[in-house]
N, C-alpha and C positions, 0 to 999 in steps of 0.2 A: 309819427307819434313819438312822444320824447320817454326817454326810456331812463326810470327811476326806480331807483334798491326801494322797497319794503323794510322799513327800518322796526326793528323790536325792542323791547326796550335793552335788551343786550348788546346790540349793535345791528348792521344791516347784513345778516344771512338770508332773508328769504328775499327770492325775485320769482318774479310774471316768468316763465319759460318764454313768451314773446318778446320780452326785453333781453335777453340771452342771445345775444346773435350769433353765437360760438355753440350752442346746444339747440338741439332737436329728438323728436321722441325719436328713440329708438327702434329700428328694424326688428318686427317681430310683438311691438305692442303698438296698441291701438291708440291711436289719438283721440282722447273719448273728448278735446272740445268740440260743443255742442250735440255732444249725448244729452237727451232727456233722462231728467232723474225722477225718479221713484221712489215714493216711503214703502213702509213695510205692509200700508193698505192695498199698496201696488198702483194708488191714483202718483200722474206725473203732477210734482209741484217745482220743477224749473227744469232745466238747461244749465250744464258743464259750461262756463262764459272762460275757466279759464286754468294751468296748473301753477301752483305754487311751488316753487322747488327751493331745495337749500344745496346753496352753488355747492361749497366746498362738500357734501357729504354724496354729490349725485343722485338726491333722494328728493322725489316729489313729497310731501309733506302737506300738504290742503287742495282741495277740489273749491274754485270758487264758482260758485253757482247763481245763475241768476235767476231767481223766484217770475212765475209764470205773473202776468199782468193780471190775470183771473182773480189773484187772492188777494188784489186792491191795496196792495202795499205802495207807497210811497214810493216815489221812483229812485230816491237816492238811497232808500234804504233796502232796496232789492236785493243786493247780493250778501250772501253770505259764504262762509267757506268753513268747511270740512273737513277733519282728520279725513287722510286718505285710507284710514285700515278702517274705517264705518260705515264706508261704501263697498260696494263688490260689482263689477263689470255682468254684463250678458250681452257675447259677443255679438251674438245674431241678431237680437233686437236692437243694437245702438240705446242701451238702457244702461243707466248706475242705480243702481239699488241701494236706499238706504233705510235698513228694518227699523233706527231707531227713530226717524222722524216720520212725520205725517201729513197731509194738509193742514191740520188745526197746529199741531206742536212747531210746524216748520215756523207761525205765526209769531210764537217768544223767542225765537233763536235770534243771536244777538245779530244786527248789519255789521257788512262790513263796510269800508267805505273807500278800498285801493288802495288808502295811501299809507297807513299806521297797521301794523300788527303788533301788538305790545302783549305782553307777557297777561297783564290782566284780561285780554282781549282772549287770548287763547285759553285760560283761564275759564272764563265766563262761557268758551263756546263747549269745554269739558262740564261745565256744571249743568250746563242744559242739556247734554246728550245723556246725563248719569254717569257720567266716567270717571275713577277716580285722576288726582291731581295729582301729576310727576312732582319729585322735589323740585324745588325753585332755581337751584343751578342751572347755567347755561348748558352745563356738561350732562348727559343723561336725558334730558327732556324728553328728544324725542326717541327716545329707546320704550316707549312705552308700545303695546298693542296696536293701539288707534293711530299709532304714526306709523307702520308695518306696512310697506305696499304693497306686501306679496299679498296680504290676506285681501287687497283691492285686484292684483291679477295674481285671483286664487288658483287657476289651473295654469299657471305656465313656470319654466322651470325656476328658480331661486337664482340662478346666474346671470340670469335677464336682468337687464337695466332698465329700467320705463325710460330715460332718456340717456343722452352722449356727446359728450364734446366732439366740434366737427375741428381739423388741422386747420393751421393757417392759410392753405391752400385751399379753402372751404371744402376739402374732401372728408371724409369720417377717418374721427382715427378709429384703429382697430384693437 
């Protein structure tokens, strides 16, 4: 599979964690792709397809998701992605819970399509959740709430890393 940045409109920060061949989740957190996700009806309307991270800050940043075949969406416009602080993990059941979408609401959430994340894109997925909108700078964005991933791995410690550069030796560093 040929392995390409996610470009925004500020340049290409965000990558697929599968296109990172130097990084892998980290020990001690869960690799929720292909968790089924959950609105806050508690009905499942997709599957975790994939994480979104921003290389230089070490910080997973969107859940992209792929909407169940059930809800008769179009196939290219299946997935969508997710501030990762809108979801919340449930370890035991391999569930992501997400209180602010639903089966009907999941239905206006913008597609995404793999290959663009741009600023209005991200934008457009905060207008649909009800979230306010970070300033427009590159710098700050994602210091907002919804890009928080502790409040996505609410009970583990704050030191934790969701993922980790492995050495050139394919070992982990430490």
């Amino acid at each position: 599979m040929e392995t390409t940045a996610i470009p925004s409109s500020e340049g290409m920060h965000l990558r697929r964690l599968r296109d990172l061949t130097e990084f892998e989740v980290a020990d001690g957190s869960p690799d929720v792709r292909g968790w089924t996700v959950r609105g806050g009806d508690g009905r499942a309307f997709g599957e975790v397809h994939e994480l979104i991270v921003e290389e230089d800050a070490l910080k997973v940043r969107y859940l992209d998701i792929e909407l169940d075949a059930r809800l008769n969406v179009n196939e290219r416009d299946r997935h969508i992605l997710l501030p990762i602080g809108v979801a919340a993990i449930d370890e035991e059941g391999d569930n992501v819970f997400v209180p602010s979408l639903n089966m009907d609401s999941v239905l206006e959430y913008p597609p995404y399509n793999s290959v663009m994340i741009t600023r209005e894109y991200e934008e457009a997925m905060l207008r649909t959740l009800q979230l306010p909108l970070p300033a427009r700078s590159t710098e700050g964005f994602y210091q907002q709430e919804h890009y928080d991933e502790q409040r996505f791995y609410q009970n583990r410690p704050a030191a934790l890393g969701a993922f980790r550069r492995r050495t050139d030796d394919g070992t982990v560093a430490s």
